[in-house]
C-alpha positions in Angstrom: 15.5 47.6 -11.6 13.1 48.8 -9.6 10.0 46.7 -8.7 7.6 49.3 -9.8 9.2 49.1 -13.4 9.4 45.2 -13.2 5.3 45.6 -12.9 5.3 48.1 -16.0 7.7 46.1 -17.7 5.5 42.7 -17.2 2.7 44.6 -17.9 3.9 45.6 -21.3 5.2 42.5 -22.1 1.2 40.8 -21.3 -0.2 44.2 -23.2 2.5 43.0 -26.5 1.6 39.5 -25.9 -1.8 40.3 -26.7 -1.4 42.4 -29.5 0.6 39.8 -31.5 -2.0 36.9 -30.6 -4.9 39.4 -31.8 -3.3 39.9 -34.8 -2.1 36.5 -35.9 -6.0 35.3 -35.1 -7.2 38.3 -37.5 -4.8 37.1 -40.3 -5.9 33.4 -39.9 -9.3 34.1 -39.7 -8.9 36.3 -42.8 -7.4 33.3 -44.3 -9.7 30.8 -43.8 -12.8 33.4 -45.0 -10.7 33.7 -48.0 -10.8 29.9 -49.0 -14.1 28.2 -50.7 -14.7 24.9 -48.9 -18.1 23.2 -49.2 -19.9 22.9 -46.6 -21.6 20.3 -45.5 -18.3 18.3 -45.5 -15.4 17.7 -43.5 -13.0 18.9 -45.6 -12.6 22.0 -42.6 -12.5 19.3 -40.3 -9.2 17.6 -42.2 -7.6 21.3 -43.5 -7.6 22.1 -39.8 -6.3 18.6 -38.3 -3.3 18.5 -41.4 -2.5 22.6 -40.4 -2.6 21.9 -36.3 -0.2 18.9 -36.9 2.4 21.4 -39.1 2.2 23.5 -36.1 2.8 20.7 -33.3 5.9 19.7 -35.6 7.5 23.2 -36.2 7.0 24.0 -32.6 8.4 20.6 -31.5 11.5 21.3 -33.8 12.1 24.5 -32.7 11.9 23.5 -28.8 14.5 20.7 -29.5 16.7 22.9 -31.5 16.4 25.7 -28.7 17.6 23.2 -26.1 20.2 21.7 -28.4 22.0 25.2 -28.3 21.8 25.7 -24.9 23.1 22.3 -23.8 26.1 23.2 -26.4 26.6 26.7 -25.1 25.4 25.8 -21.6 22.7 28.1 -21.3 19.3 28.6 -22.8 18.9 30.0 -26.1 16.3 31.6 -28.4 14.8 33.2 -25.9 13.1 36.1 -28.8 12.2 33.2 -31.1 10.4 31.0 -27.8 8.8 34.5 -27.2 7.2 34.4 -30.6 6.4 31.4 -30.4 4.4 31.5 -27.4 2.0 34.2 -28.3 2.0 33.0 -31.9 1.8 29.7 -31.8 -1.3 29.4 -29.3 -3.2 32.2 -31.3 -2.9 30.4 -34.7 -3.8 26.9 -32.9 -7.2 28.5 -31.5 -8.3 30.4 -34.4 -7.0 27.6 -36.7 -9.2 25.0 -35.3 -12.5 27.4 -34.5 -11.8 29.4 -37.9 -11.8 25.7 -39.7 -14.9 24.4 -37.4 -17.2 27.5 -37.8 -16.2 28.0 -41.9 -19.0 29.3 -44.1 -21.3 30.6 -40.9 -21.3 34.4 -39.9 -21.9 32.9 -36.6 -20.4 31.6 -33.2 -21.2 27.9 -31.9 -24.1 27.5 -31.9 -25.8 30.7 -33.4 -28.4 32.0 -31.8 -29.7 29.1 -29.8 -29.1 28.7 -26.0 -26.9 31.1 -24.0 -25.6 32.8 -27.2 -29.1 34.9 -27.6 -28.3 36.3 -24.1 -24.6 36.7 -25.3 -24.8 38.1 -28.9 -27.5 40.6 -27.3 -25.2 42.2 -24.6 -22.7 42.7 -27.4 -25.2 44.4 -29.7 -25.9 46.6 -26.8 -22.8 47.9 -26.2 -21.7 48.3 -29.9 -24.7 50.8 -29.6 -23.7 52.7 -26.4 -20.6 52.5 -23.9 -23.3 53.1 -21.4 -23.7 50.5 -18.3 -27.2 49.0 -19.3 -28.7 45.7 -18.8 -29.0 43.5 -22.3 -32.8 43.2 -22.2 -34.6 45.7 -19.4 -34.5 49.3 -20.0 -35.6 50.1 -16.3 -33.7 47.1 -14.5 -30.0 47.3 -12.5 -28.0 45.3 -14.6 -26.7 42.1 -12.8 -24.6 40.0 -15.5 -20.8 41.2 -15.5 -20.3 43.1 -18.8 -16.6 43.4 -18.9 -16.1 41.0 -21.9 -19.0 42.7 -23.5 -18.1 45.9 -22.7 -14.7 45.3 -24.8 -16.4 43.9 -27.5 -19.6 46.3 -28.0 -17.0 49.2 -28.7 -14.1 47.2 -30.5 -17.7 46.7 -32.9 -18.3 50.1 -32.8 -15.2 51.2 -33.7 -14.8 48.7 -36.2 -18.3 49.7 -37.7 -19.0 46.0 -38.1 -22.7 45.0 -36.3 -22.8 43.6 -33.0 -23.6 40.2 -33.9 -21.5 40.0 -37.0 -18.4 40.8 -34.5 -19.5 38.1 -31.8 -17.8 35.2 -33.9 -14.4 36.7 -34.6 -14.1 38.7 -31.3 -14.9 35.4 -30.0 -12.0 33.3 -31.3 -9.6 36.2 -31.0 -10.5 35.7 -27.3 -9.6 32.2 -27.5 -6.5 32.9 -29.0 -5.7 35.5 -26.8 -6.0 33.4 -24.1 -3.1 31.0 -24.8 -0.7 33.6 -25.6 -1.4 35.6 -22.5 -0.9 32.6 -20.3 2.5 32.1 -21.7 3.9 35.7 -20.6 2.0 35.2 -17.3 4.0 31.5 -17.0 7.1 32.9 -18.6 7.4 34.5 -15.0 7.2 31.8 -13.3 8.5 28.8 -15.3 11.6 28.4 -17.6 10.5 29.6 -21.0 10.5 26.5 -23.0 8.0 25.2 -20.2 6.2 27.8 -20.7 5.7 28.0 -24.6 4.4 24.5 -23.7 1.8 25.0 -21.3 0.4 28.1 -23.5 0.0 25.6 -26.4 -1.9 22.9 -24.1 -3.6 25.9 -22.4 -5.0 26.8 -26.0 -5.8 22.8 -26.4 -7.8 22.5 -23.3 -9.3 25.5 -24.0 -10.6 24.5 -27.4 -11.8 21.4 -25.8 -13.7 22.1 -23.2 -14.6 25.7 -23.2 -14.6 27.4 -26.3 -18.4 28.2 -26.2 -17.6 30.4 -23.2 -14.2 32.6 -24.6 -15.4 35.0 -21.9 -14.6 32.5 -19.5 -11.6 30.5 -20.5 -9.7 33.8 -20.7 -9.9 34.2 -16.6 -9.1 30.6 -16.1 -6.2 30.4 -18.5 -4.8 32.5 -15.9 -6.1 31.1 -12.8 -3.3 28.8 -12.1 -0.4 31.7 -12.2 -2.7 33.5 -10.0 -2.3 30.7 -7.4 1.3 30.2 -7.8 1.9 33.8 -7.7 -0.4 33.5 -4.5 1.7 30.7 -3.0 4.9 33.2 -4.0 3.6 36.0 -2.0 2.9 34.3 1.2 6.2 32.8 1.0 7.8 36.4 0.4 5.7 37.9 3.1 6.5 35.5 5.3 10.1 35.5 5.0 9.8 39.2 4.9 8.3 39.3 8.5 10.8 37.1 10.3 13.4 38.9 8.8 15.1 36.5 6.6 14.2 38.3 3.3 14.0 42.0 2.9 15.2 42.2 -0.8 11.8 41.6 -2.7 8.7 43.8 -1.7 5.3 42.2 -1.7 3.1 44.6 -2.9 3.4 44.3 -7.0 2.0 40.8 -6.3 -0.5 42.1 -4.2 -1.4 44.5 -6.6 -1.5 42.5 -9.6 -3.5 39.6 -7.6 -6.2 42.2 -6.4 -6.6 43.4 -9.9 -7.1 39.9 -11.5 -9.7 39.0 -8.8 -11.2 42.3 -9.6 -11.3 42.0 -13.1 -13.1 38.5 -12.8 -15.7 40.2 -11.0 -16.6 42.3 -13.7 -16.4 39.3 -15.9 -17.9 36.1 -14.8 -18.6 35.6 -11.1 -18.6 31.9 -10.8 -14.8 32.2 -11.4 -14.4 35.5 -9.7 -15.5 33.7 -6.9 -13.6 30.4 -7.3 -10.4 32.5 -7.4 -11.0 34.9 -4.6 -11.5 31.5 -2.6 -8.4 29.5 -3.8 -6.9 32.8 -2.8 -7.9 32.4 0.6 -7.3 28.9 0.7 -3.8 29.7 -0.1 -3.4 32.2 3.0 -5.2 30.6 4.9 -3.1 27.7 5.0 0.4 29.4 4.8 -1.2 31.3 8.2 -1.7 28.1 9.9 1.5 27.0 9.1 2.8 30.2 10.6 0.2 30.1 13.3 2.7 30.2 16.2 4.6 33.2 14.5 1.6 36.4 15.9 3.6 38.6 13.7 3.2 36.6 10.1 0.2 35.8 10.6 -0.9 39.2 11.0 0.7 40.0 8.0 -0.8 37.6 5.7 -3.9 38.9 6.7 -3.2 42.3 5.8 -2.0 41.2 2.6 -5.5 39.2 1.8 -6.9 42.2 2.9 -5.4 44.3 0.8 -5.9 41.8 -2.2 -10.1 41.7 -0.8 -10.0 45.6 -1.2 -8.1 46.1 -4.2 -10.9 43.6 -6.4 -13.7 44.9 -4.4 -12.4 48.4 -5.9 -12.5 47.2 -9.0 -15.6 45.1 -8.9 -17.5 48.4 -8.1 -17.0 49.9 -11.9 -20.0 47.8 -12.5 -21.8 46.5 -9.5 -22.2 49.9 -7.8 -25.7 49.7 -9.8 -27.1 46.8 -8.5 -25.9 47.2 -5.0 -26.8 50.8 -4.8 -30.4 49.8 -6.3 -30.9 46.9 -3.6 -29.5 48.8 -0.9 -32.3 52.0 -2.3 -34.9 49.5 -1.9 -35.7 48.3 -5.3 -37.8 44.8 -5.7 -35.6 42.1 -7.3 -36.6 38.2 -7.5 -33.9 35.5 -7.0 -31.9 34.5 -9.4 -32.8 31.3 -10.9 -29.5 30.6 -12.4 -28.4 28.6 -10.3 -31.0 26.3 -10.7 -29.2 25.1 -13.8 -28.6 21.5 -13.8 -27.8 19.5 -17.1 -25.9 16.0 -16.8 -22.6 17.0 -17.0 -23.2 18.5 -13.7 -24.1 15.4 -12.0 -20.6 13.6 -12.1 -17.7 14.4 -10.8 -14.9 15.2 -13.4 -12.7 12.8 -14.1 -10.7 13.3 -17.3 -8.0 10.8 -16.9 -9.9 8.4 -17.7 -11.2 8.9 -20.8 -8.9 6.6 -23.4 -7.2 9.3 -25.1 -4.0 11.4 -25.0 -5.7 14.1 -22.9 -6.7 12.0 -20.8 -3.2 10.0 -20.6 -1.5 13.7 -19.8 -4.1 14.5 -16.9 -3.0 11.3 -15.5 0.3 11.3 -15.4 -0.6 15.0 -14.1 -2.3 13.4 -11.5 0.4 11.0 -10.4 3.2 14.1 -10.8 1.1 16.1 -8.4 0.8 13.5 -5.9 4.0 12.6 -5.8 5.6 15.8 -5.6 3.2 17.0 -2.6 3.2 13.7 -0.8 4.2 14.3 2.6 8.3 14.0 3.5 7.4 11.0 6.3 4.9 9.1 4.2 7.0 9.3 1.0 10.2 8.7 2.8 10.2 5.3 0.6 9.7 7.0 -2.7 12.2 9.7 -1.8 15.0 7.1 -0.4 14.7 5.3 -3.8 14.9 8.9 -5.5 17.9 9.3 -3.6 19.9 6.1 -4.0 19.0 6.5 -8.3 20.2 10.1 -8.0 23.5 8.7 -6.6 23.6 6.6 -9.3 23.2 8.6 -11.9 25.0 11.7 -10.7 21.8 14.0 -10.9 19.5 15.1 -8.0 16.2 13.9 -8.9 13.2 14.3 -6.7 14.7 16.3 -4.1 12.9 18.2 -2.0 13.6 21.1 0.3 14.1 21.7 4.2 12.5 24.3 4.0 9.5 25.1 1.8 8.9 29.0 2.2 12.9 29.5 2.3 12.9 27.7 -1.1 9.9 29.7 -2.5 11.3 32.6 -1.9 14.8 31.7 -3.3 13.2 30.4 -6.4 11.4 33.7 -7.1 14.3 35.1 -7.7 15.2 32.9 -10.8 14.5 33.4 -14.2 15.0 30.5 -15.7 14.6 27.5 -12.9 16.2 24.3 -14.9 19.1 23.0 -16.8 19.3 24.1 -20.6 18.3 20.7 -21.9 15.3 19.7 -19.6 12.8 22.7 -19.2 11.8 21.7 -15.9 11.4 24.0 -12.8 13.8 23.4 -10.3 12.4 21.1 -7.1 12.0 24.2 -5.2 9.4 26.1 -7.6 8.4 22.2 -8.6 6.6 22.0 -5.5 4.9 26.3 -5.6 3.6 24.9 -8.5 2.5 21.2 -7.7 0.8 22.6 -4.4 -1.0 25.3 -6.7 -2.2 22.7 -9.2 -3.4 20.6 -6.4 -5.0 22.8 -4.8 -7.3 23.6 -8.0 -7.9 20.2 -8.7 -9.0 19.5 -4.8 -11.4 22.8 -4.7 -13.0 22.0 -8.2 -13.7 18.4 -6.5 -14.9 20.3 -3.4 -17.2 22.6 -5.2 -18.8 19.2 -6.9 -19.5 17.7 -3.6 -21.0 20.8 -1.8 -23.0 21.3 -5.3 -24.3 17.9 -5.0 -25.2 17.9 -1.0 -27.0 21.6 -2.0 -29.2 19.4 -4.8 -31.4 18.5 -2.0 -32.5 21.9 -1.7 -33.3 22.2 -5.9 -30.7 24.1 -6.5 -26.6 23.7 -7.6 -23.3 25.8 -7.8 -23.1 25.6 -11.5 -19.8 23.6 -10.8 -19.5 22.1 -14.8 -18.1 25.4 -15.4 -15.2 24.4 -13.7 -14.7 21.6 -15.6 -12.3 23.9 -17.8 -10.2 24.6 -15.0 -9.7 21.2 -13.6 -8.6 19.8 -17.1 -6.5 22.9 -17.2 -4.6 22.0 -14.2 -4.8 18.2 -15.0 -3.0 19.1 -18.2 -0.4 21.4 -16.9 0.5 18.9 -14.6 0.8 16.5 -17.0 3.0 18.4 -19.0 5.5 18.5 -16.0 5.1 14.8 -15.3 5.6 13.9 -18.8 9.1 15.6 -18.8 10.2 14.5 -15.7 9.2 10.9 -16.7 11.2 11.4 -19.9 14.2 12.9 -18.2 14.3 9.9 -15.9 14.1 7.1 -18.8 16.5 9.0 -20.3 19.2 9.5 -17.6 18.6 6.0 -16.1 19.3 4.7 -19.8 22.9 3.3 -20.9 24.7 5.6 -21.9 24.7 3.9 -25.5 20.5 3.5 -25.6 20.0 7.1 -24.4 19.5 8.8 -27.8 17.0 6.1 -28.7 15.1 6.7 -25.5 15.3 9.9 -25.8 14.0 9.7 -30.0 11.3 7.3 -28.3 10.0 10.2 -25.8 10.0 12.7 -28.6 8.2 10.5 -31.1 5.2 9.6 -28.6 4.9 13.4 -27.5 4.9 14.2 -31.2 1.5 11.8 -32.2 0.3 12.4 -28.6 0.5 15.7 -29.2 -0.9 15.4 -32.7 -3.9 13.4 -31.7 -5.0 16.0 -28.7 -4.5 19.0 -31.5 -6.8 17.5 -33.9 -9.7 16.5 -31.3 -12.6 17.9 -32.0 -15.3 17.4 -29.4 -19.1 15.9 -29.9 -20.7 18.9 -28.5 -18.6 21.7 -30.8 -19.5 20.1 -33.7 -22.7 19.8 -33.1 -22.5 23.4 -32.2 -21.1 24.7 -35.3 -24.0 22.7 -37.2 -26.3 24.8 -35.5 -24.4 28.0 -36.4 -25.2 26.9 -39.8 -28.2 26.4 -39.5 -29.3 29.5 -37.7 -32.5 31.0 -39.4 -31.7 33.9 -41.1 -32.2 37.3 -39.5 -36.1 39.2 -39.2 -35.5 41.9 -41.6 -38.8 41.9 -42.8 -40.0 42.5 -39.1 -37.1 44.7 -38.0 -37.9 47.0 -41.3 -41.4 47.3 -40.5 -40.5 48.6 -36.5 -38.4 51.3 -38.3 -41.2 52.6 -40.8 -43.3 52.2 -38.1 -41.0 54.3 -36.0 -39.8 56.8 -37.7 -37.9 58.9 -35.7 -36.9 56.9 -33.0 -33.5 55.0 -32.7 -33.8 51.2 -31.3 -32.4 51.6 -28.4 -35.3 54.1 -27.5 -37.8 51.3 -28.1 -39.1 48.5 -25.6 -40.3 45.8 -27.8 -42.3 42.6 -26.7 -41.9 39.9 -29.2 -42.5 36.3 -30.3 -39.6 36.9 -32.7 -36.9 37.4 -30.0 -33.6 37.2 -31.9 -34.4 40.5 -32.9 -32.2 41.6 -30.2 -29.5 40.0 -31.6 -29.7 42.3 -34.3 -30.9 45.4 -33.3 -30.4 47.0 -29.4 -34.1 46.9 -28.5 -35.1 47.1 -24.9 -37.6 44.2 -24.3 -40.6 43.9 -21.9 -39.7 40.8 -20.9 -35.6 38.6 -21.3 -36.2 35.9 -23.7 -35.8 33.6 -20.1 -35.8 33.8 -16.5 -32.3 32.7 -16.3 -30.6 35.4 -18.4 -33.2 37.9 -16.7 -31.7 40.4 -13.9 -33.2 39.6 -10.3 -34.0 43.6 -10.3 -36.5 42.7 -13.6 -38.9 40.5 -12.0 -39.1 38.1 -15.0 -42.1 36.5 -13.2 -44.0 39.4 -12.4 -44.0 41.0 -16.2 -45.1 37.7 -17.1 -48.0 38.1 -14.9 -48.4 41.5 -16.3 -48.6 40.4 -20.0 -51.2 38.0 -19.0 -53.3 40.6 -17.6 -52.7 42.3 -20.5 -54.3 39.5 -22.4 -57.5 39.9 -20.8 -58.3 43.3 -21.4 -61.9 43.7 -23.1 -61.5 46.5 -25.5 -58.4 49.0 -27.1 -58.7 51.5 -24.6 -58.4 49.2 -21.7 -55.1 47.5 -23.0 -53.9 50.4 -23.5 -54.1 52.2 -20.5 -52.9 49.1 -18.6 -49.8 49.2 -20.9 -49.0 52.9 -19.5 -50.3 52.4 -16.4 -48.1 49.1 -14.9 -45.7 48.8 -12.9 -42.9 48.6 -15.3 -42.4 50.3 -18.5 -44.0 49.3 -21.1 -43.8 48.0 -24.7 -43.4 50.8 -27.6 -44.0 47.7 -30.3 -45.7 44.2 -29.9 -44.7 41.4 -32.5 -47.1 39.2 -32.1 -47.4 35.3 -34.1 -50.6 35.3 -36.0 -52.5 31.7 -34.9 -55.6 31.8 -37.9 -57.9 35.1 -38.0 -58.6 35.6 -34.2 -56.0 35.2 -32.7 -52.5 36.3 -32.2 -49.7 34.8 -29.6 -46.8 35.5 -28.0 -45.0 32.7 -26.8 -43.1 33.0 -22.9 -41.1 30.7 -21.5 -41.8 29.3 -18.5 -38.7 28.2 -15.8 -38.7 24.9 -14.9 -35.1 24.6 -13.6 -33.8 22.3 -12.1 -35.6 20.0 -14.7 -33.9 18.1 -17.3 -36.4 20.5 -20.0 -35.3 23.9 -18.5 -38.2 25.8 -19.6 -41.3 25.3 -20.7 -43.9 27.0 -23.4 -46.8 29.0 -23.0 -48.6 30.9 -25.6 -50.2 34.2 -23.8 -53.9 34.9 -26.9 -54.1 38.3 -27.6 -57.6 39.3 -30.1 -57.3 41.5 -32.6 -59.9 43.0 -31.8 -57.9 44.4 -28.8 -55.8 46.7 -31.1 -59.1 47.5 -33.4 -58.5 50.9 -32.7 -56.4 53.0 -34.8 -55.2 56.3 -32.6 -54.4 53.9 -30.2 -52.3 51.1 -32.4 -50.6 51.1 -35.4 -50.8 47.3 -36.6 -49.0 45.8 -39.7 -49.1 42.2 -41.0 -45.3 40.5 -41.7 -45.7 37.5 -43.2 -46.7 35.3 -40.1 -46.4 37.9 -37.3 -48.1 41.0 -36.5 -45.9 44.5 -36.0 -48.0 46.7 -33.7 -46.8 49.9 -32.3 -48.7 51.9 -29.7 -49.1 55.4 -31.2 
């Protein structure tokens, strides 16, 4: 077959993959709507732990019974039915768990509050318009990515369920999504019972430690294939250019590397630029390696090359705008986002530690990883010992080969790497995928330590969002270690004690398994309280803007408001981004809220309302304003104060009524506690 159908084939496989994780999420989902539990309790809570456990002992059964045939027949078996349950059995396990958390709220952790007014807002836009547009500015380059967004905005549309309403669902589909696609993309690379069970601790780790970013966690449930696959190509290339290999072309991974990097550029940059640097990292030190061979080395390059120009293709879909904008000349501010820095960003991540089963799997993923990348002359102890047991035992444990590229590229060819009855790679693709693991865990340590030396200047690298992605390769590591431990007590048993060593190792993975399922963190349930507790939307405000606008669809409007989840709800433009950190650096957060306060001091209708057409940005249509007594009415801005523990702080800009006292200029309307005024 030829490789261009390979890719297509793949391709489809990822694209089916997806559909069968979407739709198992839907039907859970559905299910869980359809059952009447009070809330507050924690009856959700113990549904979803008692369902999770089911699911940890049907999928244990049916791994066990999988390699049961194949040691009897001598090959693996099953191979449909490990399909299924790899893309099924993540999906249910994410939308099982945030389905059960998030029961009786129409919205996502943590409602409204936080990051989620940014979030729910860019969705509501694009359920409005497939059109490129900023979430807030009307007359500002957009500079967040919108990909996930993007996506969402039209599924809404086409759904004809509301932009914020779809946030929560689309949400947890992504996180269910996420396991099952990393199970195709490890299906590649791995044998396939290995792989079922790092998409099931993918979809663990995920609802751990990132489910309040879905946008997110589905680029880093694939980061780790991407660096194997990276590892893979050099290897390939490199064979290929000394002439040992001409069989395998490089350029479907080349292709399919570029694109991902791509793709996480229209997504989330952080990670786009995480990956695009363990890429390097990768090449860069297969090329030193190779240093004294001119001719690989030159073709590595050209390979990162290609990769650089194939995701900088892709990144232009959206951030033509910006760049075109800046390069035209337009004023932008910095971006104060990276000024973020709560606690968690202060320590280093260290997850095997923490006195659970998580944290016992990232530790022995810690010790696997070491001791499969330890170098041949330090660990020639360890590996004379592996040897001499080996002997023993009749089995080649912990061997290691001459020849590291030679055995990459050997491997590749496999499909399935390992002996019916112990999914475990072979040594050869062992160490691809131990050197790929570590290499994640030593740059998300890196980016900590040049995050903290760049504290002295204020500011940080945001590195708690990698957090995910070192307890994602911790994990996977883990997994590996775990099995190869087992397979050792196992084989180094009697031969009359090895079926109860072997019924001990299943038992402990079973509860150890059960306990990480049913884990539900501090922080997402104190989220999900706060989806229930979101205040209910402004109708009474958003009804008045459309009497009041007759004519005129939201989107047309630029609103300035102390009620600002409005544009959760409805696609409004606004004056001014409910805060400088989810503002575009082409808005010029700081200088609008100058503008309003200039505003404030206008002495009479006519001179407010020529400096509301005559500024330098568009401005307002309608003002919601709080009322504060009879003579006076406030809008509320906030303030940055990044890096500071507070974030942001409050000020309330006085308008008088008597500044709107004129009515061909305003149209004003009282709402309760707030003012509606519309400029005529």
């Amino acid at each position: 077959m030829s490789e261009a159908r390979v890719l297509a084939r793949r391709a489809g496989e990822l694209l089916a993959g997806l559909v069968v994780a979407a739709l198992v999420a839907t039907l859970t989902l559905t299910a869980v709507d359809a059952l009447s539990l009070p809330e507050p309790s924690w009856l959700p809570e113990a549904l979803g732990a008692t369902v999770a456990a089911g699911l940890v002992v049907l999928a244990g059964w049916l791994l066990l019974r999988g390699a049961r045939r194949g040691r009897d027949s001598g090959r693996d078996t099953g191979e449909r039915g490990l399909w299924l349950l790899g893309t099924a059995g993540p999906a249910f396990l994410a939308s099982s768990h945030l389905g059960l958390l998030l029961a009786g709220t129409p919205h996502y952790l943590y409602g409204l509050g936080g990051d989620q007014l940014n979030r729910v807002a860019y969705l509501t836009r694009f359920a409005d318009s497939p059109a490129l547009a900023d979430p807030f500015y009307a007359d500002a380059a957009p500079f967040y990515p919108p990909q996930w967004f993007w996506v969402g905005g039209r599924l809404a549309a086409l759904t004809g369920i509301e932009g914020w309403e779809f946030y929560k669902p689309y949400a947890i589909v992504t996180m269910a999504i996420a396991g099952a696609i990393a199970f195709v993309a490890w299906r590649w690379l791995v044998p396939t019972r290995l792989a079922v069970l790092f998409g099931l601790v993918t979809a663990v780790v995920g609802g751990h430690t990132n489910a309040y970013e879905p946008y997110s966690w589905i680029l880093i449930c694939l980061l780790p294939q991407v660096v194997v696959a990276t590892f893979l190509l050099c290897a390939r290339a490199a064979a290929r250019s000394r002439g040992t290999d001409g069989r395998r072309p490089t350029w479907p991974l080349v292709v399919t590397i570029g694109v991902y990097l791509g793709w996480a550029a229209l997504d989330y940059t952080l990670i786009a630029g995480v990956a695009a640097l363990l890429v390097a990292l990768v090449v860069v030190i297969t090329t030193w390696r190779h240093r004294a061979d001119r001719h690989v080395v030159v073709t590595l390059l050209a390979r990162l090359a290609a990769m650089a120009g194939i995701s900088a293709l892709v990144a232009l879909l959206f951030w033509h705008r910006f760049l075109l904008a800046v390069l035209g000349g337009a004023e932008t501010e910095p971006s104060v986002a990276n000024d973020f820095a709560p606690e968690i960003g202060s320590r280093w991540p260290l997850p095997m530690f923490e006195v659970s089963a998580a944290g016992l799997l990232c530790l022995i993923g810690v010790v696997w990883v070491v001791a499969t990348v330890w170098p041949g002359g330090a660990g020639r102890l360890t590996d004379r010992g592996a040897a001499a047991l080996g002997s023993r035992i009749g089995a080649r444990i912990g061997a290691r080969p001459e020849d590291d590229d030679e055995a990459d590229d050997e491997a590749d060819d496999e499909a399935a790497f390992s002996r019916p009855d112990w999914p475990l790679p072979t040594p050869a693709r062992a160490l691809v995928l131990a050197q790929a693991l570590g290499l994640m865990i030593l740059t998300v340590f890196g980016w900590f330590a040049l995050s903290g030396l760049r504290a002295a200047t204020g500011s940080t690298l945001l590195p708690f969002r990698l957090i995910p992605a070192i307890t994602l390769a911790l994990a996977l590591a883990g997994v590996v270690g775990s099995l190869a431990l087992a397979r050792w007590a196992v084989s180094t048993s009697p031969p009359h004690s090895r079926g109860r060593v072997a019924a001990v190792a299943v038992v402990v993975a079973g509860l150890a398994a059960i306990q990480m399922v049913q884990h539900v963190s501090e922080e997402d349930s104190a989220f999900a309280a706060a989806a229930r507790d979101t205040v209910p939307a402004p109708s009474a405000v958003m009804e008045a803007i459309d009497e009041m606008t007759p004519g005129r669809e939201p989107s047309d409007l630029v609103v300035l408001t102390a009620v600002p989840t409005v544009y959760a709800y409805r696609p409004y433009f606004t004056f001014q981004a409910p805060a400088q950190a989810y503002a575009t650096p082409a808005g010029r957060y700081t200088e609008r809220t100058d503008e309003i306060r200039r505003w404030a001091t206008a002495t009479s209708p006519r001179e407010l309302a020529d400096a509301l057409e005559s500024g330098p940005f568009r401005g307002p249509d309608v003002m919601v304003l709080a009322r504060e007594g009879i003579r006076t009415w406030g809008l509320p801005v906030a303030i940055n104060e990044m890096p500071l523990a507070r974030n942001n702080s409050r000020e309330t800009i006085r308008f008088s009524p008597a500044q709107f006292a004129d009515p061909e200029l305003f149209d004003v309307r009282g709402v309760g506690s707030r003012v509606v005024i519309v400029r005529r």
